[in-house]
N, C-alpha and C positions, 0 to 999 in steps of 0.2 A: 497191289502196288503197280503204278506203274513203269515199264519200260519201253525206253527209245529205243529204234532202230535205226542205225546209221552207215551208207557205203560212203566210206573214206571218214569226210567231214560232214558231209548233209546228210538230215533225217531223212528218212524214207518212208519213216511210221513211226506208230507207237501200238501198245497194248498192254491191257488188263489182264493180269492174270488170273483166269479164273477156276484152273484145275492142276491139277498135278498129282507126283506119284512120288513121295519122300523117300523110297525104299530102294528106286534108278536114279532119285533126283532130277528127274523132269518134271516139267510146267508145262500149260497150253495157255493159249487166251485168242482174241478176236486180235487181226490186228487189222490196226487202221491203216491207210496208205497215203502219203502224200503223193503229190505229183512227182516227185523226184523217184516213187517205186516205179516208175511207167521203165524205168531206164534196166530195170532188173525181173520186170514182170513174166516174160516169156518165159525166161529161166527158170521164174518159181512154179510156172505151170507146168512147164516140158519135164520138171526134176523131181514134181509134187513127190513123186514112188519111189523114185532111187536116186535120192538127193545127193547133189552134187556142191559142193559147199563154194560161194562167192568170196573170191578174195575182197578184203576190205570190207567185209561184213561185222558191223559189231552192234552189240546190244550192252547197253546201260541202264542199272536202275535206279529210282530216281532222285538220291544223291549224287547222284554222276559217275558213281563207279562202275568201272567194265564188267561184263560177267566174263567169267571163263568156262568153259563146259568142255567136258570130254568129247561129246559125242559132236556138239558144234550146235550152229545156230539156224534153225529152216522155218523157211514162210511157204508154207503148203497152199495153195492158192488154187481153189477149188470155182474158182468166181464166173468162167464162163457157163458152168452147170446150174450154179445157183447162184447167181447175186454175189455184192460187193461183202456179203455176210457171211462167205466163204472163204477168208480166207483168215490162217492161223499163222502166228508167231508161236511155234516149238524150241522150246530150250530142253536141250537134253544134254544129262549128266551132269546136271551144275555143281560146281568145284569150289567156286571164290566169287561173292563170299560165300559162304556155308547154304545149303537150301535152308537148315534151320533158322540164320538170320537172315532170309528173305519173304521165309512164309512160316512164321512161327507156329502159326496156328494149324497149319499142316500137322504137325507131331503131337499137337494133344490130346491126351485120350478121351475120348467121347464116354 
């Protein structure tokens, strides 16, 4: 699925979710950046380890609903080590709507 990232009103990014943990209710995925993340980039670098959460940060999936997360929302941004392919949208402790109807396929038994 994907989701937007947005500070205030404008997108900053988006990403695919392509991992997570049903048990914490976190997600990982690649995230993309637009030009509007250059405004918040430093901050994901300097906070990658002891993140520091951006006011007016939110994430949407892609009905348009907000997520809510306990733990909150971080873009770990690894990109001066390695490339633009470094960097992550982390959803932790997701709340609303359910992780089960966002990744349904996360909880079934193999």
């Amino acid at each position: 699925m994907l989701f937007t990232v947005k500070l205030g009103s404008e997108v900053i990014g988006s990403s695919v979710i392509e991992s997570g943990d049903p048990s914490m209710g976190c997600a990982y995925g690649t995230f993309v950046p637009t030009r509007a993340y250059n405004a918040i980039q430093q901050h994901c670098i300097r906070y990658r380890e002891k993140w520091k959460p951006v006011p007016g940060l939110t994430v949407e999936e892609a009905r348009g609903i907000a997520l809510e997360c306990k733990g909150g929302f971080q873009i770990v941004d690894c990109s001066p080590e390695i490339g633009s392919e470094g960097i992550e949208l982390h959803l932790l402790g997701i709340t609303m709507p359910p992780y089960a109807e966002l990744f349904p396929d996360d909880l079934k038994i193999r």
